[in-house]
C-alpha positions in Angstrom: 0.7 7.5 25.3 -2.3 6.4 23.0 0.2 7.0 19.7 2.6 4.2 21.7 0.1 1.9 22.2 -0.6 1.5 18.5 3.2 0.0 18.2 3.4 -1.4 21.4 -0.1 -3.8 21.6 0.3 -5.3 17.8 4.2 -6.1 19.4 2.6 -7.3 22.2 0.9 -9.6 20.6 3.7 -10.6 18.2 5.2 -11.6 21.0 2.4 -14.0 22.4 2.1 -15.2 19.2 5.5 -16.4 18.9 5.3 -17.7 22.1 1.5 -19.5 22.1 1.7 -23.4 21.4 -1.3 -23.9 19.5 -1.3 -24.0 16.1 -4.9 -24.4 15.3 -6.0 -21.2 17.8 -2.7 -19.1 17.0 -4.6 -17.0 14.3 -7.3 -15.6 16.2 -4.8 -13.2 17.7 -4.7 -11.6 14.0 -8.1 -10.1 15.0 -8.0 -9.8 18.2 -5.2 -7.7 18.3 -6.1 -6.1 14.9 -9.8 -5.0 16.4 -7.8 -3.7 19.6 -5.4 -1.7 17.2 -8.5 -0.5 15.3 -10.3 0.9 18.1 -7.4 2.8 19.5 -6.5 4.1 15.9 -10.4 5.2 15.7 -9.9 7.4 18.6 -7.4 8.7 18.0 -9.0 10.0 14.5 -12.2 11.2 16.6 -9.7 12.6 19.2 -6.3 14.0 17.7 -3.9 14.6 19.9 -1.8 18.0 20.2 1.8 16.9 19.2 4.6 18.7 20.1 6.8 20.1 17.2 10.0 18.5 18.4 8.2 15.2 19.0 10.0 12.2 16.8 6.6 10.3 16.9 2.9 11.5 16.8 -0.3 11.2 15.6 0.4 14.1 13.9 -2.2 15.1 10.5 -0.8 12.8 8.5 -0.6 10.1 10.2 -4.2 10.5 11.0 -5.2 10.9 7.1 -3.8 7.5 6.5 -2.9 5.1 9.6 -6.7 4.1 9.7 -6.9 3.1 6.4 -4.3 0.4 7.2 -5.4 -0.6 10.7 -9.2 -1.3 9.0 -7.5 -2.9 5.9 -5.1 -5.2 8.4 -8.7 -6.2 10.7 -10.4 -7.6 7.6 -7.3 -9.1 6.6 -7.1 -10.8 9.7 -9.9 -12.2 9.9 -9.9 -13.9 6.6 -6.5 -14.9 7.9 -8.4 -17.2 10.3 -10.3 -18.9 7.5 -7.1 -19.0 5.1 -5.3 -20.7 7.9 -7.4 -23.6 8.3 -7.5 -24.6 5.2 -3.7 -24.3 5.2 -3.3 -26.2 8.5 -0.5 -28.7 7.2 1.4 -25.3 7.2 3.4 -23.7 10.7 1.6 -20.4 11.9 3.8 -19.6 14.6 6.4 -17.1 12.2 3.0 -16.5 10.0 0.8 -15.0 12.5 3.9 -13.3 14.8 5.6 -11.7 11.3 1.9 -10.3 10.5 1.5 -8.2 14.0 5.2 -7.0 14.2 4.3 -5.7 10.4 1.3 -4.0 11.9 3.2 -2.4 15.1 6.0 -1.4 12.5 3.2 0.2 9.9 1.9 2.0 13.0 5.7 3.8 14.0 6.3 4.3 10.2 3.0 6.8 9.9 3.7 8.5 13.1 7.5 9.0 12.8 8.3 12.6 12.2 11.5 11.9 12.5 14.2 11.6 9.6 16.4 8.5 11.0 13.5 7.6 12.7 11.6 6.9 9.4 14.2 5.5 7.8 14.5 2.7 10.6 10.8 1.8 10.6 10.2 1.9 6.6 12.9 -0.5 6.0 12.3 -2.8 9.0 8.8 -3.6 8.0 10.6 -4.2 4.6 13.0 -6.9 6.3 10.0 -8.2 8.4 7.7 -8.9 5.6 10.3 -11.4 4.1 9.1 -14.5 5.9 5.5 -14.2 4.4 6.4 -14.2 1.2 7.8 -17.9 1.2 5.0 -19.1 3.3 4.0 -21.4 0.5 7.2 -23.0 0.5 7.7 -23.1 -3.6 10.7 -23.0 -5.1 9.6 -19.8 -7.1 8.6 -18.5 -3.6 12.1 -18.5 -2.6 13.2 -16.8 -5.7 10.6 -14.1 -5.1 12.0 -13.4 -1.5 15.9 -13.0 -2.8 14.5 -10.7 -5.6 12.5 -8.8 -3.0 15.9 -8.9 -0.9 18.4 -7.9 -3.5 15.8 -4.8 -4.8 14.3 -4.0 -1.4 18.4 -4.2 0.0 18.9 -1.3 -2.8 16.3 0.5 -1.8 17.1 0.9 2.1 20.7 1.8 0.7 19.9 4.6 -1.5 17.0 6.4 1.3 19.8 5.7 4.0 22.1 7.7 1.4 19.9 10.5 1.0 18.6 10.5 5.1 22.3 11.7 5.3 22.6 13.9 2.7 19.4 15.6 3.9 20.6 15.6 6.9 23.9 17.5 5.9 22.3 19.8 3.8 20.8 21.1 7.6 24.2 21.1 9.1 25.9 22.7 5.9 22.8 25.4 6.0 23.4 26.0 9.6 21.0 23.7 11.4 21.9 22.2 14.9 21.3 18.6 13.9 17.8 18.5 14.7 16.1 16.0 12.4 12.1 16.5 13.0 10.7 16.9 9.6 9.1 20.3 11.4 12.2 21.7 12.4 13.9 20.7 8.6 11.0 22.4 7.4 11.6 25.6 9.1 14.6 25.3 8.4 13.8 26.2 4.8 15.6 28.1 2.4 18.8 27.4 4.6 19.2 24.3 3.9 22.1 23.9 1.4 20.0 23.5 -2.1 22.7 20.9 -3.6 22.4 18.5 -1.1 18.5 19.1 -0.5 18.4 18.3 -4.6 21.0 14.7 -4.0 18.9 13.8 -0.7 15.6 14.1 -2.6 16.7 11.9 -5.7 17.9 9.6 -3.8 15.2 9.4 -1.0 12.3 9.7 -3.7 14.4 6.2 -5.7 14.9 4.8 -2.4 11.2 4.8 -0.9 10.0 5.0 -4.6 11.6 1.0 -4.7 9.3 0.4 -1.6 6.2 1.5 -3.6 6.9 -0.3 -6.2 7.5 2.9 -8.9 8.6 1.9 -12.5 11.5 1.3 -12.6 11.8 0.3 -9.4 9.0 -2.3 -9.3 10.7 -5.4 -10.6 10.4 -7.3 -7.2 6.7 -6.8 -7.5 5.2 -9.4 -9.7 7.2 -12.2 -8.4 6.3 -11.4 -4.7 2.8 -10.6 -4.9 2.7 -13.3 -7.7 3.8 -15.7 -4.8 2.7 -14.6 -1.7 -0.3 -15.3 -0.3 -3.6 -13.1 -1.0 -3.8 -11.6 2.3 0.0 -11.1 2.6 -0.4 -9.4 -1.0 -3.3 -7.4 0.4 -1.2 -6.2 3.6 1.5 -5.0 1.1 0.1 -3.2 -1.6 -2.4 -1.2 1.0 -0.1 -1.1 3.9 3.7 -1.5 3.6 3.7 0.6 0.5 1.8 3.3 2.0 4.2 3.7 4.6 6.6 4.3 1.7 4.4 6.6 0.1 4.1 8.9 3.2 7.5 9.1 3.5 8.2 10.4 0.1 5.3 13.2 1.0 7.2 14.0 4.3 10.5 14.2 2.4 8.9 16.8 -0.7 7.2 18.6 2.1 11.3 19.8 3.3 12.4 20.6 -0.5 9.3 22.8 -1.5 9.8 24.5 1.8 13.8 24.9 0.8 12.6 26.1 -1.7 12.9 23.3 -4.4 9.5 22.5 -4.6 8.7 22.7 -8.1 11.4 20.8 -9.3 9.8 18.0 -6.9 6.8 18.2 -8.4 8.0 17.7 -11.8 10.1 14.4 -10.8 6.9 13.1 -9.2 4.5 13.9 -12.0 7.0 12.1 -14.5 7.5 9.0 -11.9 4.4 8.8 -11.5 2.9 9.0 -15.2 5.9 6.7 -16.2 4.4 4.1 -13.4 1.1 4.0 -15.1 2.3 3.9 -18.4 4.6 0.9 -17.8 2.2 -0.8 -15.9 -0.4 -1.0 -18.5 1.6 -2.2 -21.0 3.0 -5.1 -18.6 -1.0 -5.5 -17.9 -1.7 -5.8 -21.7 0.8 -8.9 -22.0 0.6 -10.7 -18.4 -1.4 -14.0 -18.4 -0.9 -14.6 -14.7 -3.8 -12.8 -12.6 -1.6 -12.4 -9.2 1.4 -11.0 -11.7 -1.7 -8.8 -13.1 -2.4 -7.4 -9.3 1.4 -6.4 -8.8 1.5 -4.4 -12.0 -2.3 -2.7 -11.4 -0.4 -1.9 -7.5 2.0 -0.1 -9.8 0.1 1.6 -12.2 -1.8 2.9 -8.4 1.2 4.1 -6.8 2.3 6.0 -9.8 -1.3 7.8 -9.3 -0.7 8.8 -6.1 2.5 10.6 -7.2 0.7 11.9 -10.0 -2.2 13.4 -7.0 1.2 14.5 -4.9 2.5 16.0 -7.9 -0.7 18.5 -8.4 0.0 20.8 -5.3 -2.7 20.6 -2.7 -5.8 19.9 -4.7 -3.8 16.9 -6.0 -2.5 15.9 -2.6 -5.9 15.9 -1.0 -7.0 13.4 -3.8 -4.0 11.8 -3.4 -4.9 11.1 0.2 -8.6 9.9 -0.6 -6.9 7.3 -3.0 -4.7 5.5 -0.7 -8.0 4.8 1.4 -10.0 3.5 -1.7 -7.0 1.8 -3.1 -6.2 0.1 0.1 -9.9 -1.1 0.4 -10.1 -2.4 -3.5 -6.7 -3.7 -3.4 -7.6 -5.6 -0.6 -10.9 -7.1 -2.0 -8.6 -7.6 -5.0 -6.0 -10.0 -3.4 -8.2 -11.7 -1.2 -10.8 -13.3 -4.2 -7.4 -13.7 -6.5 -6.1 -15.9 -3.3 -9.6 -18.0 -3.5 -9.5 -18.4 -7.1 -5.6 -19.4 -7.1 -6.7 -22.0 -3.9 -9.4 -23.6 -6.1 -7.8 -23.8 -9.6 -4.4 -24.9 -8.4 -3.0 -22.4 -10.3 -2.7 -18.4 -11.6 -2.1 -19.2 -15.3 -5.1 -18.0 -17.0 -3.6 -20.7 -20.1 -4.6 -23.5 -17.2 -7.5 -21.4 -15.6 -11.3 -20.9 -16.8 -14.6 -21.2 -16.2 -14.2 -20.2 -12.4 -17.5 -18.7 -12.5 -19.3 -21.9 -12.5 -16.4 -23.4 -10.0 -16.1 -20.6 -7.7 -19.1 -18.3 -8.6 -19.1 -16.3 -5.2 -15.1 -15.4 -5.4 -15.4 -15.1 -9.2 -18.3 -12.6 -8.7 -15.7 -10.5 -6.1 -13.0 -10.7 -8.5 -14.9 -9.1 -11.4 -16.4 -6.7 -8.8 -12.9 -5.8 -8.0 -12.0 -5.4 -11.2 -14.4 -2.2 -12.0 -13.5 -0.9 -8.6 -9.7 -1.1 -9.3 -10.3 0.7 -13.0 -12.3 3.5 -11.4 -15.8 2.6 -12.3 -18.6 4.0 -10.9 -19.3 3.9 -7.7 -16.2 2.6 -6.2 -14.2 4.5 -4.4 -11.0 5.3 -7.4 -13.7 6.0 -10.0 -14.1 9.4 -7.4 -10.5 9.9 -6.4 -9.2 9.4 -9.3 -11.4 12.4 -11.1 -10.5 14.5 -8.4 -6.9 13.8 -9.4 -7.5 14.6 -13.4 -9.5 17.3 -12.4 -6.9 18.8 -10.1 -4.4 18.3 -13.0 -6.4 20.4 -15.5 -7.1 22.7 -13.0 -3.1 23.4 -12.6 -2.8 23.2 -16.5 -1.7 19.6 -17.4 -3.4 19.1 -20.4 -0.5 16.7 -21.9 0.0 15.3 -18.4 -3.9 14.0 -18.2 -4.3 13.1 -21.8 -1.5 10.5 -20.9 -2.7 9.5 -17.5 -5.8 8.8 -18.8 -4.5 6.7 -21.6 -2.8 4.4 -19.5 -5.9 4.4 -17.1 -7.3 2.7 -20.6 -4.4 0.7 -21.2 -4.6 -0.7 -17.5 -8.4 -0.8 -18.0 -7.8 -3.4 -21.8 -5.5 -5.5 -19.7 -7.2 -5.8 -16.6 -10.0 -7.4 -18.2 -8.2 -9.3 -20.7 -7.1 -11.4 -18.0 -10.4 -11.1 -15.0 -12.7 -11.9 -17.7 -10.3 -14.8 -19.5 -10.3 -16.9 -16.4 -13.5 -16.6 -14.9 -15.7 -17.5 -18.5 -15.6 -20.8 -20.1 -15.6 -24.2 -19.4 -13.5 -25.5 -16.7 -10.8 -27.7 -17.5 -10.7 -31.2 -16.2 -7.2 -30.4 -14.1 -9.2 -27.7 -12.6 -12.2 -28.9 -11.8 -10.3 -32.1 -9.9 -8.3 -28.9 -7.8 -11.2 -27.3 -7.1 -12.8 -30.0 -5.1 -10.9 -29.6 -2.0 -12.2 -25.6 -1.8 -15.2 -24.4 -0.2 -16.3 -20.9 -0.4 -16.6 -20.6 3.3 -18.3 -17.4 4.5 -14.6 -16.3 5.9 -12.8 -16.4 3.0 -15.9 -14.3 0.9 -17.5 -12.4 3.6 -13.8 -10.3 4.1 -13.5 -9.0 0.2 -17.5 -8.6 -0.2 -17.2 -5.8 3.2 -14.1 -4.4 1.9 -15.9 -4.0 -1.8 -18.9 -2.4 0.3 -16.5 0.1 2.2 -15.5 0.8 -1.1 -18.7 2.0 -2.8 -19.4 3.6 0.8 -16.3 5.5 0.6 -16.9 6.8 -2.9 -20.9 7.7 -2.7 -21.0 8.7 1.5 -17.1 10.1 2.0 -17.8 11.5 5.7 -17.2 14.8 6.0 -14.6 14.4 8.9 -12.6 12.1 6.3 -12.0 15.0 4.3 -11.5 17.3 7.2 -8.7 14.6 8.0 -7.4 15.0 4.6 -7.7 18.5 4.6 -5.5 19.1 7.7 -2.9 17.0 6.7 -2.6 19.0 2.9 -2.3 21.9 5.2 0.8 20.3 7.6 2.4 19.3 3.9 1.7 22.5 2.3 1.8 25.4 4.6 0.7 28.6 3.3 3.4 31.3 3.6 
């Protein structure tokens, strides 16, 4: 009941939303129902329930590793959302604040559905329902950014639909009685035909891999983060694309237990290292710092691949990543939304000297920008070196030395572009814009605790975090 109630309150209060009259008091149901959401998610984690192995939706371990991460990242988001929508009150709410909830109700059937078709129809409806946010702004390049996302995101729900069927049919052709539970496709095993297991997973890993946002795939990326708004950017790149991401883990979990799970591994480890590497060569030439976000959310999703590429060790890492990713990536987009508010624009050839303009969001960005490069003692700097260190301890030597480089790479780029804008002297267009923002304590209080989660999460990881972790390595990689 408890695992329904996570999709059925943030619909609920979609629905209110959509139906309030109020503008002005519309977008205090983003934290209303986003704390409500947060404490039932909480206890569940403190108090997992027993789910049945035929069940299509549960709280199951994985679920559990990865659904709070997004229900704490959504609460924070929301409440900077109140702040963000005042100052853009010449704007409608009404679509805003319903699209937001739906999103999170959607996020919250994605992570619990252990069902093939089931998965399928939740992954790519919070795809579809994420299209009104990102022409909120109403900019012609906005609407360009939305078809993109369409036309790529449209390719992306036909090729995981394409392999949800071939999957499927490898179970009938090997026998199978049409039950589609990931735990019944997994004990299905070595009967499932090994051809169509191999077709389903290419074209499931491409199809969800275009929801991440994985090189090649990633071209609807830097034109929708570049022109969505901060906290829609936030929402996306720490909560629709983990959705994605825990799909691709469920689908790798059926081929290695088909038998096909090495061959997995080595298409993840090259997706993933491919990500990072083409991001941080698209980092070392961007001059737009929203642009810059979308690529650093590729180079991260390409590291979690990587982690899920590196047997459990790696997966276990993988796991502590999405939660600091989520939280820096959140920080991230949120200060980057302040900055773009107040200089009018996310050029750094228009943009400088927001230091002096905006010192408290300027501070947060370049805060952001060590935690998102993996200094100490953010949260990656920790993850990540469990992930290299997972990858020597399985023997990829060649594998780190180039995952490191384009850690580097990403690292040069990154602060080509954070430090570019926020030194200097302000220019005159610039400093006029930046008159008509105030660094409110809601639109710096939400980055500044995400920042501190962070560092929290990378010095003090509870121990029932990893527990969490642990238990769902163990549901993905079951020992023999």
């Amino acid at each position: 009941m408890n695992s329904l109630l996570l999709i059925v309150v943030p619909l609920v209060g979609a629905a209110l939303a959509a139906l309030w009259p109020n503008d002005r008091t519309r977008p205090w149901f983003l934290p209303g129902f986003g704390l409500v959401h947060v404490v039932l998610t909480f206890w569940q984690f403190l108090n997992p329930p027993v789910v049945a192995p035929g069940a299509w939706l549960g709280f199951d371990p994985l679920a559990r590793a990865v659904l709070p991460a997004v229900s704490l990242l959504f609460l924070v988001c929301a409440a900077y959302g109140v702040s963000y929508l005042r100052i853009r009150s010449e704007r409608p709410n009404r679509v805003f604040v319903a699209v937001l909830l739906a999103i999170l109700g959607l996020l919250s059937a994605g992570h619990q559905a252990r069902h093939l078709g089931l998965l399928w129809i939740t992954t790519e409806a919070v795809t579809l329902a994420a299209v009104p946010l990102l022409h909120f702004n109403n900019a012609p390049r906005a609407f360009e950014a939305t078809w993109k996302y369409l036309l790529v995101g449209g390719t992306g729900i036909a090729l995981s639909l394409l392999g949800s069927f071939c999957l499927g049919y490898a179970s009938l052709h090997g026998g199978g009685v049409g039950d589609l539970t990931f735990t019944a496709l997994m004990a299905q095993g070595a009967g499932l035909s090994r051809p169509w297991v191999l077709t389903a997973w290419v074209l499931l890993l491409v199809g969800y891999g275009t929801k991440m946002g994985l090189a090649p795939m990633h071209t609807w990326k830097p034109d929708a983060y570049g022109e969505a708004p901060g906290l829609v950017g936030a929402i996306l790149a720490g909560g629709v694309t983990t959705v994605a991401f825990t799909a691709v883990l469920r689908v790798r979990a059926v081929v290695a237990a088909s038998g096909a799970g090495p061959m997995a591994d080595r298409t993840l480890l090259v997706i993933g290292l491919f990500s990072v590497v083409v991001a941080a060569l698209f980092l070392l030439g961007t001059r737009d710092f929203k642009r810059m976000l979308a690529y650093s959310s590729v180079e991260h999703m390409g590291i979690l691949c990587i982690g899920a590429a590196l047997g459990a060790a790696g997966a276990a890492a993988a796991l502590f990543h999405v939660w600091s990713n989520s939280l820096t990536k959140g920080s991230l987009f949120m200060s980057a939304g302040n900055i773009r508010r107040a200089a009018g624009s996310p050029s750094m050839d228009d943009v400088r000297g927001m230091a002096i303009l905006t010192p408290r969001s300027a501070a947060l960005f370049v805060a952001g920008l060590f935690a998102v490069t993996a200094c100490p003692p953010f949260g990656p700097f920790f993850s990540e070196l469990q992930i290299v260190r997972a990858a020597l301890g399985s023997g990829h030597g060649l594998a780190t030395a180039i995952f490191l480089t384009g850690l580097l790479l990403a690292f040069l780029g990154l602060t080509r572009v954070v430090f570019g804008i926020v030194d200097g002297r302000p220019r005159p267009v610039v400093k006029a814009n930046s008159k008509d923002f105030v660094e409110t304590a809601g639109v710096v209080a939400p980055p500044l605790l995400l920042l501190g989660l962070s560092v929290w999460l990378g010095l003090f990881t509870p121990a029932i975090l990893r527990t969490a972790w642990l238990a769902a390595v163990t549901q993905l990689f079951p020992t023999p």
